[in-house]
C-alpha positions as CSV (number, residue, x, y, z in Angstrom):
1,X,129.4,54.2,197.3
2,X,127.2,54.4,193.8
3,X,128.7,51.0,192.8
4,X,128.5,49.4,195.7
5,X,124.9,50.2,195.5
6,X,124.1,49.8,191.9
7,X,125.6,45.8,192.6
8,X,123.3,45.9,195.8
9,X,120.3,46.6,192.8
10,X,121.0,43.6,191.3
11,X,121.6,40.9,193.5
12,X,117.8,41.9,194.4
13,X,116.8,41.2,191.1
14,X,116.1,44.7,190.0
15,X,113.5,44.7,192.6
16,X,111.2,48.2,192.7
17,X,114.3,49.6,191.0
18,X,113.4,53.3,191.5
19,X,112.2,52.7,195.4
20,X,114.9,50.5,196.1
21,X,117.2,53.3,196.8
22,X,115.2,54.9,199.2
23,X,117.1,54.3,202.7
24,X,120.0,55.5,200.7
25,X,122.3,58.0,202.4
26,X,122.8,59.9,198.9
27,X,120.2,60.9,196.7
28,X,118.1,58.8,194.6
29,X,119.6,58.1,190.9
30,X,117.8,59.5,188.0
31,X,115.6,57.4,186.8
32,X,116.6,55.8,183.2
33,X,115.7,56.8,179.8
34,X,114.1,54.0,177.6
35,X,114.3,53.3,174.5
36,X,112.4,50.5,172.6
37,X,113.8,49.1,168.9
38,X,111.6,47.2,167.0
39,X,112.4,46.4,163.2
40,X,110.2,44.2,160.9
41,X,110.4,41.1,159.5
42,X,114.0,40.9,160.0
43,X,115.3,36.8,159.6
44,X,117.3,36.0,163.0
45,X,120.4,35.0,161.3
46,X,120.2,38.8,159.7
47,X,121.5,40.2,162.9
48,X,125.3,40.2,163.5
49,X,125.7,39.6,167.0
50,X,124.2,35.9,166.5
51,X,125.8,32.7,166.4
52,X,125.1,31.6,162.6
53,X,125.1,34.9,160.6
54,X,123.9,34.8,156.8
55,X,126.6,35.8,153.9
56,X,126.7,39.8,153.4
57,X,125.4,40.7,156.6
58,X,126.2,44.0,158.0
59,X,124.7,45.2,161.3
60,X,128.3,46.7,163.4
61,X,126.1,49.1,165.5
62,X,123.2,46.6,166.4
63,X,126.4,44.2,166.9
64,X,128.0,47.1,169.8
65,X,124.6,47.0,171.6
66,X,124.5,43.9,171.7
67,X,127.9,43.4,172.5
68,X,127.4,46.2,175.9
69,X,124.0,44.5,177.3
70,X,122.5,40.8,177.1
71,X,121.8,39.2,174.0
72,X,118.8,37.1,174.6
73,X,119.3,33.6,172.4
74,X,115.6,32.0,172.8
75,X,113.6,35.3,172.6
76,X,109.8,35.1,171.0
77,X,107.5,36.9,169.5
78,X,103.7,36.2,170.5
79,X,102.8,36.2,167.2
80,X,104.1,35.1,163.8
81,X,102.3,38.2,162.3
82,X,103.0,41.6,162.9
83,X,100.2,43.2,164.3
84,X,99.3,41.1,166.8
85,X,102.8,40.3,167.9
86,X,103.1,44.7,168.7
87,X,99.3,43.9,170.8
88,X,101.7,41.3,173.1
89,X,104.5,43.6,173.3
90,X,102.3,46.9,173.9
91,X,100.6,45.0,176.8
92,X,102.6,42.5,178.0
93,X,99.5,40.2,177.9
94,X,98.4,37.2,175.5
95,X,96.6,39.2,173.1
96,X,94.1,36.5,172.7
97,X,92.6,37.4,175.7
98,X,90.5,39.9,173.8
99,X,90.3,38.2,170.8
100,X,93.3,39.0,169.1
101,X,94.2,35.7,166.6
102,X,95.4,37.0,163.3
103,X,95.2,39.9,161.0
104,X,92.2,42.4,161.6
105,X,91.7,40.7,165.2
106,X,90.9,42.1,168.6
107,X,92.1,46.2,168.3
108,X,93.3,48.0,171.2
109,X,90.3,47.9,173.3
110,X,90.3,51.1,176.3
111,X,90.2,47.8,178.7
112,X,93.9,47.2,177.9
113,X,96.6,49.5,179.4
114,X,99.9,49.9,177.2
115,X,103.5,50.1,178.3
116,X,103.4,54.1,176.9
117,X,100.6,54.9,179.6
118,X,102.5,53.1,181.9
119,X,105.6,55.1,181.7
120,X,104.1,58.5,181.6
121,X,102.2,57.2,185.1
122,X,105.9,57.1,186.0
123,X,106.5,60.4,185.1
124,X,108.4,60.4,181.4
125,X,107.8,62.0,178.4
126,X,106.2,60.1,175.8
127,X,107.1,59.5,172.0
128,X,106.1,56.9,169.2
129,X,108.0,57.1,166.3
130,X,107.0,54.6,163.1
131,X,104.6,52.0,162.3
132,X,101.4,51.3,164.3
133,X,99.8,48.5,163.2
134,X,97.4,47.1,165.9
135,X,94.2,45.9,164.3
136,X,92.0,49.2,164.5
137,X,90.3,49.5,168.0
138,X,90.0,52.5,169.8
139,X,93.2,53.0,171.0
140,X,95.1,52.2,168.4
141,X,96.1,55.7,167.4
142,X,99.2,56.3,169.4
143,X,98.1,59.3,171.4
144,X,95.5,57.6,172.4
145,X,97.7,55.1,174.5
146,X,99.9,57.2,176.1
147,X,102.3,58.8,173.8
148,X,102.6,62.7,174.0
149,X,103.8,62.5,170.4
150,X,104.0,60.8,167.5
151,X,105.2,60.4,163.8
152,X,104.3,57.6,161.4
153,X,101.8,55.9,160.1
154,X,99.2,53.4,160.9
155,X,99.0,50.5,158.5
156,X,100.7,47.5,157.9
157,X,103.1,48.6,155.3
158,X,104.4,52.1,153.7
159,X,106.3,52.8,150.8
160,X,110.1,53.5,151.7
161,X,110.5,56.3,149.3
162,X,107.0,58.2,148.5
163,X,106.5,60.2,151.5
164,X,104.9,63.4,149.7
165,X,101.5,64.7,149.1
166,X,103.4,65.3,145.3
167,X,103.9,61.7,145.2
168,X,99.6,61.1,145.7
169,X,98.6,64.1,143.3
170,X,101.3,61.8,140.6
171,X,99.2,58.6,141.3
172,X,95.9,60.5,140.8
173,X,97.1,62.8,137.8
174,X,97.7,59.2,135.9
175,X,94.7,57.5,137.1
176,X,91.8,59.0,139.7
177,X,90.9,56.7,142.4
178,X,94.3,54.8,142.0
179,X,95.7,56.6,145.6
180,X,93.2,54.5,147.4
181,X,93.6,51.5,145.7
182,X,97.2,51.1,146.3
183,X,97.2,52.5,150.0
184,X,94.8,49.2,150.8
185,X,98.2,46.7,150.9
186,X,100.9,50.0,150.9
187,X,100.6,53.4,152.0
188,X,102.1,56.5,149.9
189,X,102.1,60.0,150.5
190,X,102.6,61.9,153.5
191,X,103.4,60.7,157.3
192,X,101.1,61.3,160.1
193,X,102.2,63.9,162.6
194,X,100.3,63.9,165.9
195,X,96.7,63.4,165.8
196,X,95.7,64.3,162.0
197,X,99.0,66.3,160.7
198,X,99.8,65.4,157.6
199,X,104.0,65.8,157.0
200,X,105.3,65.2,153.8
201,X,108.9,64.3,153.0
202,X,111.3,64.5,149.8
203,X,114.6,62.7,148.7
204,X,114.7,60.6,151.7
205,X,113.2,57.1,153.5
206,X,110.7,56.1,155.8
207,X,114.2,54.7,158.0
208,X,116.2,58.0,157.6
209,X,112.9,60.1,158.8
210,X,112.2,57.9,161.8
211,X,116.0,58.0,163.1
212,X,115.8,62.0,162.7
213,X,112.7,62.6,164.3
214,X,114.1,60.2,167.4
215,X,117.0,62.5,167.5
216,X,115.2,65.6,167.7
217,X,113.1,63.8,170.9
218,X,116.0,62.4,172.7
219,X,117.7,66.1,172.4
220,X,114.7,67.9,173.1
221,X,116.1,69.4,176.7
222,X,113.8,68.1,179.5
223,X,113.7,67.6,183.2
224,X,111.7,64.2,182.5
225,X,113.3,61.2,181.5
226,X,111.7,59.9,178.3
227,X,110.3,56.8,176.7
228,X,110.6,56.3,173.2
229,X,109.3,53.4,171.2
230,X,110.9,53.5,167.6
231,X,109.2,51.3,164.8
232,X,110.8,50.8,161.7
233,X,109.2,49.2,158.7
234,X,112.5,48.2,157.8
235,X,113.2,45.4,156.3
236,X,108.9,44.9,155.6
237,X,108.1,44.8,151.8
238,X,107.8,46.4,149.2
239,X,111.7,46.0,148.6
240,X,112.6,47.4,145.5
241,X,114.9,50.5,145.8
242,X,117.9,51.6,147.6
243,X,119.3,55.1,147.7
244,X,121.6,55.9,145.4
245,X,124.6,55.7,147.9
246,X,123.4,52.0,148.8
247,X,122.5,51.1,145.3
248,X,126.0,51.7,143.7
249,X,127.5,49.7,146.9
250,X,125.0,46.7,146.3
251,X,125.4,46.5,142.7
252,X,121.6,47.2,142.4
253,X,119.1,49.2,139.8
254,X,118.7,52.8,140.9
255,X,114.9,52.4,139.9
256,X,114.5,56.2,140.1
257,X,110.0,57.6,140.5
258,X,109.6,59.8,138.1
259,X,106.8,62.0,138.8
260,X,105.8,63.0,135.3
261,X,107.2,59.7,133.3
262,X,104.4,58.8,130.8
263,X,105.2,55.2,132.1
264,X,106.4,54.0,135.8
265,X,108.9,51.2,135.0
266,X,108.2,47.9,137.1
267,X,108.5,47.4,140.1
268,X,106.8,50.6,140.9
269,X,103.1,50.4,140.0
270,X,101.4,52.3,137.2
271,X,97.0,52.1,137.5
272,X,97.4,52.4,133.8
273,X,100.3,50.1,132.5
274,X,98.8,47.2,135.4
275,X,95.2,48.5,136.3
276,X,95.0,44.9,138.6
277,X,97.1,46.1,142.2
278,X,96.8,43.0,143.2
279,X,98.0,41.1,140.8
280,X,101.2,43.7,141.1
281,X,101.1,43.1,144.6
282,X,101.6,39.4,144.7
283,X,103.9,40.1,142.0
284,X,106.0,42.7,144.4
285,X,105.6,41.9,147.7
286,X,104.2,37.8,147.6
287,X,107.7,36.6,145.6
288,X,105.0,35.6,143.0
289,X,107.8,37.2,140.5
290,X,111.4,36.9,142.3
291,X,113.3,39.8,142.1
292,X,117.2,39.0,141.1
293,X,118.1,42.2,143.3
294,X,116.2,41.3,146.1
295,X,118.5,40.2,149.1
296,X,120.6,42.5,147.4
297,X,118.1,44.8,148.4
298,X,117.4,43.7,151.4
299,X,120.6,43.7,152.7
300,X,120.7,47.3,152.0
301,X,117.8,48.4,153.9
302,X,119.1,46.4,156.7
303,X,122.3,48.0,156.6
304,X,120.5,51.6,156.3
305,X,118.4,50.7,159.4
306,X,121.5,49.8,161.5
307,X,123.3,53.7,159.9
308,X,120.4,55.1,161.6
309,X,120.4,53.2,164.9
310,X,124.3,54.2,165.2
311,X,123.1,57.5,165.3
312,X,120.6,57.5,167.9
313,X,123.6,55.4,170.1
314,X,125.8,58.4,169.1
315,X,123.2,60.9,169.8
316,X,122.9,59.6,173.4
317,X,126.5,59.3,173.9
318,X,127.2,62.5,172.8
319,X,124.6,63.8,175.3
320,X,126.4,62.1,178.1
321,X,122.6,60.2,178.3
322,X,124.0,56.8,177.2
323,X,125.1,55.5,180.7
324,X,121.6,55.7,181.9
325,X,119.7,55.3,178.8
326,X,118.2,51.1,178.3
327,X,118.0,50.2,174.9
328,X,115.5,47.1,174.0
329,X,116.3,45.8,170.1
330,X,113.8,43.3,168.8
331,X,111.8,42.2,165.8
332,X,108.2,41.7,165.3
333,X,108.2,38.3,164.1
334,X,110.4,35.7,162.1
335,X,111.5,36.8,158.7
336,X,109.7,36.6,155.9
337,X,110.7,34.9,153.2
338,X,108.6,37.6,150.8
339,X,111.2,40.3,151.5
340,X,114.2,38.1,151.4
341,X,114.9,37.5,155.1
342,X,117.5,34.7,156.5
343,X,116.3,32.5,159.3
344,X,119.5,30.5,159.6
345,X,118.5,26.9,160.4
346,X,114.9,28.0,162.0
347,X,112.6,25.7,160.3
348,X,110.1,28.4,158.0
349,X,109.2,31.9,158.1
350,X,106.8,34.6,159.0
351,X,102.8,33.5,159.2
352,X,103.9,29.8,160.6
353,X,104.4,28.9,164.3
354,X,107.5,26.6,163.1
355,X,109.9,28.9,165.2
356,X,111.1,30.2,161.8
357,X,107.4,32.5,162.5
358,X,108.3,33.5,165.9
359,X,111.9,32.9,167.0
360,X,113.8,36.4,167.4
361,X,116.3,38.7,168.1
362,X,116.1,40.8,170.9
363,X,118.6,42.4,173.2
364,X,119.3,45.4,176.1
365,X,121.7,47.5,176.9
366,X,121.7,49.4,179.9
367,X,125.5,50.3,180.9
368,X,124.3,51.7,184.5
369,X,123.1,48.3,185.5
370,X,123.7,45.6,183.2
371,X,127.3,43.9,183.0
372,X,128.7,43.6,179.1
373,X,128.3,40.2,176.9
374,X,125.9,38.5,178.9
375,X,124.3,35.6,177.2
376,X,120.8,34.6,178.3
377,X,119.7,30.9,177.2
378,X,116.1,31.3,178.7
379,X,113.1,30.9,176.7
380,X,112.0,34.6,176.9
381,X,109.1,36.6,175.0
382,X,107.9,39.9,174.0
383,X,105.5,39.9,176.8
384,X,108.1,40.2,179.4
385,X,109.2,43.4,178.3
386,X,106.4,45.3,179.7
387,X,107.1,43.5,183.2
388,X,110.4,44.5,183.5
389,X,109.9,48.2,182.5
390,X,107.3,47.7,185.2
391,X,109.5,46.8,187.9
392,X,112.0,49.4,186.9
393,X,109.7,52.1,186.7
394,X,107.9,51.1,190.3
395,X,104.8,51.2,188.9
396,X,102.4,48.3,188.6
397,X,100.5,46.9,185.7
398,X,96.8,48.2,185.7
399,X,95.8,44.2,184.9
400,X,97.7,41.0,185.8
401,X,100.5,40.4,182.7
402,X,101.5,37.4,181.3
403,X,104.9,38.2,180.8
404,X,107.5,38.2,183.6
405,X,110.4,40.6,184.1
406,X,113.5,39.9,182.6
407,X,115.7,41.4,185.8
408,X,116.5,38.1,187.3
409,X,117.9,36.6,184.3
410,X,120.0,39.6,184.0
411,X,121.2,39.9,187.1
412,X,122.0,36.2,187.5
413,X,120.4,35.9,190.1
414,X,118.1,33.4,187.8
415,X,118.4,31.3,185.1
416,X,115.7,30.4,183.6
417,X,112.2,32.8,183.7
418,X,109.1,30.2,182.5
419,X,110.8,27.3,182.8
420,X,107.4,26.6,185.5
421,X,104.7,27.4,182.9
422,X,103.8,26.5,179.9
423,X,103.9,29.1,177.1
424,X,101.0,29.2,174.1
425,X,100.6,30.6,170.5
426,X,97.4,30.0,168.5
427,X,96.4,32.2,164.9
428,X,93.0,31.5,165.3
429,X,90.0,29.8,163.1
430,X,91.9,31.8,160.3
431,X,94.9,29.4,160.1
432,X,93.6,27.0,162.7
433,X,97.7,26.5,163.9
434,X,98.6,26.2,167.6
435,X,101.5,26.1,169.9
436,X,102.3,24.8,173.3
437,X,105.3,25.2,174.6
438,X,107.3,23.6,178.2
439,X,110.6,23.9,178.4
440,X,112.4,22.4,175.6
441,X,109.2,20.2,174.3
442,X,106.9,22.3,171.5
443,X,104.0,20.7,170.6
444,X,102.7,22.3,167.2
445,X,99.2,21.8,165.9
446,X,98.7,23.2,162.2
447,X,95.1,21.7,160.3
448,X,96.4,22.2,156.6
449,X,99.6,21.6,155.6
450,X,101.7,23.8,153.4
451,X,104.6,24.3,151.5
452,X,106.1,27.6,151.5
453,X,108.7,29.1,148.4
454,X,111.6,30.1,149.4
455,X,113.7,32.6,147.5
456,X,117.6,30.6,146.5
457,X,120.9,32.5,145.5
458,X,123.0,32.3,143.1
459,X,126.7,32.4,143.7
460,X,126.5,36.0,143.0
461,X,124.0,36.5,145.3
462,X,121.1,37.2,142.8
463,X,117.8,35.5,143.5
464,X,117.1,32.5,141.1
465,X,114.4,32.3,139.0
466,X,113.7,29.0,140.9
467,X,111.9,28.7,144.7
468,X,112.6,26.0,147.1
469,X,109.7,23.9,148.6
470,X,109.3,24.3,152.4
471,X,107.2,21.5,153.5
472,X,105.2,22.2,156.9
473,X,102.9,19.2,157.7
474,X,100.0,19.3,159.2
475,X,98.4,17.7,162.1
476,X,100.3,17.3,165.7
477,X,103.8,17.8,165.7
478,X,105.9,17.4,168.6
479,X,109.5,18.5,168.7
480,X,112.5,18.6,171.4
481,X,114.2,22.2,170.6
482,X,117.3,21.6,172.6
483,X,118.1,18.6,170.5
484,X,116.3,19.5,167.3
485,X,116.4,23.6,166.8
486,X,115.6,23.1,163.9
487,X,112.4,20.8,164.1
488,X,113.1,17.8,161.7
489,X,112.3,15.3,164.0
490,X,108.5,14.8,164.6
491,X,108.3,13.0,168.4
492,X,104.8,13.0,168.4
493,X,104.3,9.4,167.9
494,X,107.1,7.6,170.4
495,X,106.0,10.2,172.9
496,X,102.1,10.0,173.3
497,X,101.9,11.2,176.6
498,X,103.7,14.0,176.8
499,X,101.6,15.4,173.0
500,X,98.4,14.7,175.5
501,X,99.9,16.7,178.5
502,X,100.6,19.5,176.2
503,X,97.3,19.2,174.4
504,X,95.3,19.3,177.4
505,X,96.9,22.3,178.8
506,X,96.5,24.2,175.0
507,X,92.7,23.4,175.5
508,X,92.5,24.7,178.9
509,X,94.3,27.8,178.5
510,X,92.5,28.3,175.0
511,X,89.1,28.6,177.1
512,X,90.7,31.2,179.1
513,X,91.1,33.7,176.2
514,X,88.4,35.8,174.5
515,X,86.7,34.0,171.0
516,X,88.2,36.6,168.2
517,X,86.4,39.5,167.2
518,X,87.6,42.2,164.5
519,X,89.1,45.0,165.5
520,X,86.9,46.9,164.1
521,X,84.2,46.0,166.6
522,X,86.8,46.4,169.7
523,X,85.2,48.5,172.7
């Protein structure tokens, strides 16, 4: 009888999943846990469970996820930057529509509803674990937006290893002042527990802490079912050591903090050795000064991240909470080239709206509902997240979303989700670059041109002391992404009207949206 039922769920489409069962002769099924994945600027061929997969890769839990849910192929981000990309996938709106372009932009205003307040409207327990990087506003605190609980931190980067309040009285021993010099591009010291808690840590990472405090949530005994949203900083900069375990397997420098070292080797920073941070910073984190190590590095992270994720998979299993437990894995953006990422054959990186900037990996698991190795080919994006926890939850958005829910594609009952609409990127006055997307045609407007440096290997897998150019023209770009993935093949000129269709329909949408405003001033 339950499977005939649960197949009855999804030829509907996943409709009003919880009320659907409602005329059922047995009792309603517990409603499911949720569990949202989100690592940082991880490169879409860093994944396993994709079909071109770069050299020393090693993800074999994300790969089992993957492998028991739906892989989504043509997921994207709503951003190429971080922060505003987590706006999209908090609301499951265009972020623009309050201003929201690029770094600093729009804030959580109270006007916009989150997926967190949604779910505990549904009756679960609430718990952000991780970064939080939303542009200020005054919501952007985590427990302001529905999360009963939180640890992390709120900024746009953290230090792996110096989690302490030890590791802040080092920096202002050596140099006063220097704490809150560094924490403008990287935070140090301890996390942030709840509202104002301070919690330090020793001998561990930012990764490890975050996949132990989601353990002690999803074990924590409750009648509720509970969402939790889990954001790493892995594989974000700065990059520059692995513990010790990882180190000896990737043939890396331990690079060891020592505390009370008259001198802090490079890469860590010392106020006193290198007084300019930023100068250290483009150095570190900007691939200014390629580290040999760095993929190296990077890989290691990566393969740390996926340890921890294991866990939590084993964790639920062990807790006979798997069966009914979805699992959403995704990225905040394209990789970035700064911290070594791979994006396959994706034309550029991070910061761009070649798809390189906002092409990414993203899959669910749900082994209640959701058939094993299902491929979707649909042009999905972030924003559609929060429409199908909607539907599965029963409870409707406060304010009409811009994404759709991914059920139907699922199910099968679909096979394609926007293929009627016409989806838009746009980073603003700051880097006056636009996207309009229909189906397979992208139409890409960028005012400046630039070429990025990329990191190269060696045949040893170091990085060479020599970048390679990544041109990205500017002007209007029009590309066919079934035919060209990768975007080589500028179409703009032998296909005039279809660059004017697309144009027109940027323009209009663009006067929908808010003008930007700092998130700072946000309301």
């Amino acid at each position: 009888m339950k499977k005939t039922l649960l197949v009855l769920c999804f030829s509907s489409g996943f409709t009003h999943w919880a009320s659907a069962q409602e005329n059922s002769p047995i009792a309603d099924p517990p409603k499911p846990n949720v569990i949202v994945i989100v690592a940082d600027d991880l490169g879409y061929a860093d994944v396993g469970f994709h079909d071109v997969v770069a050299d020393g890769v090693r993800t074999p839990h994300l790969d089992k996820l993957a492998k028991s849910g739906v892989i989504f192929k043509n997921a994207y981000a709503s951003s190429p930057i971080c922060s505003n990309s987590r706006l999209a996938i908090s609301t499951g709106r265009y972020q623009q529509r309050w201003g929201a372009y690029y770094y600093g932009d729009g804030g959580l205003p109270t006007s916009e509803s989150t997926i967190a307040e949604m779910m505990q409207e549904a009756g679960y327990r609430t718990m952000k674990v991780g970064k939080t990087h939303l542009n200020f506003g005054p919501k952007e605190h985590p427990m302001t937006h529905g999360f009963e609980g939180y640890l992390g931190f709120e900024q746009h980067s953290w230090d792996f290893n110096l989690l302490s309040q030890k590791d802040v009285d080092a920096y202002e021993r050596k140099s006063k002042g220097s704490i809150a010099i560094a924490s403008r591009k990287i935070g140090i010291g301890p996390l942030t527990r709840n509202i104002d808690q301070e919690q330090s840590f020793e001998n561990t990472t930012t990764t490890e802490v975050f996949g132990r405090e989601s353990i002690q949530f999803i074990k924590t005994k409750s009648e509720k079912p509970f969402y939790l949203q889990l954001e790493f900083n892995a594989v974000h900069t700065p990059l520059y050591r692995l513990p010790k375990r990882l180190a000896t397997k990737y043939e890396v420098p331990e690079r060891p903090f020592d505390r009370n070292a008259a001198v802090w080797e490079y890469p860590h920073w010392d106020p006193i050795a290198q007084p300019d941070h930023n100068a250290w910073y483009s150095d570190t984190c900007h691939l200014v000064v390629p580290d040999p190590y760095g993929r190296r590095i990077y890989l290691g992270h990566l393969e740390l991240m996926d340890t921890v994720i294991g866990k939590i998979l084993q964790t639920l299993k062990e807790d006979g909470l798997a069966q009914n437990t979805i699992v959403i894995f995704t990225v905040d953006n394209g990789g970035s080239d700064q911290s070594y990422a791979n994006n396959g054959n994706l034309n550029a990186y991070k910061y761009c709206l070649m798809d390189g900037g906002i092409k990414v990996p993203m899959v669910m698991s749900w082994p209640d509902q959701i058939p094993e190795g299902r491929h979707v080919d649909a042009t999905v994006t972030h924003r559609d997240i929060f429409a199908s926890l909607s539907e599965i939850s029963g409870i409707a958005p406060s304010k009409p979303l811009d994404g759709k829910s991914l059920m139907p594609l699922i199910s099968g009952s679909a096979d394609q989700l926007h293929d009627n609409e016409t989806l838009f990127w746009d980073s603003g006055e700051t880097q006056k670059n636009w996207v309009a997307r229909q189906g397979d045609w992208k139409l890409v407007y960028r005012e400046e041109a630039k070429t990025y440096q990329a990191y190269q290997l060696d045949d040893n897998g170091l990085v060479k002391t020599e970048f390679r150019n990544v041109p990205i023209p500017n002007g209007l770009q029009l590309y066919n992404l079934r035919e060209d993935p990768g975007e080589t093949n500028n179409l703009s000129y032998s296909q005039p009207e279809k660059v004017a269709s697309l144009k027109k329909q940027y323009e209009s949408w663009r006067r929908q949206m808010s003008d930007r405003i700092r998130g700072r001033d946000a309301l």
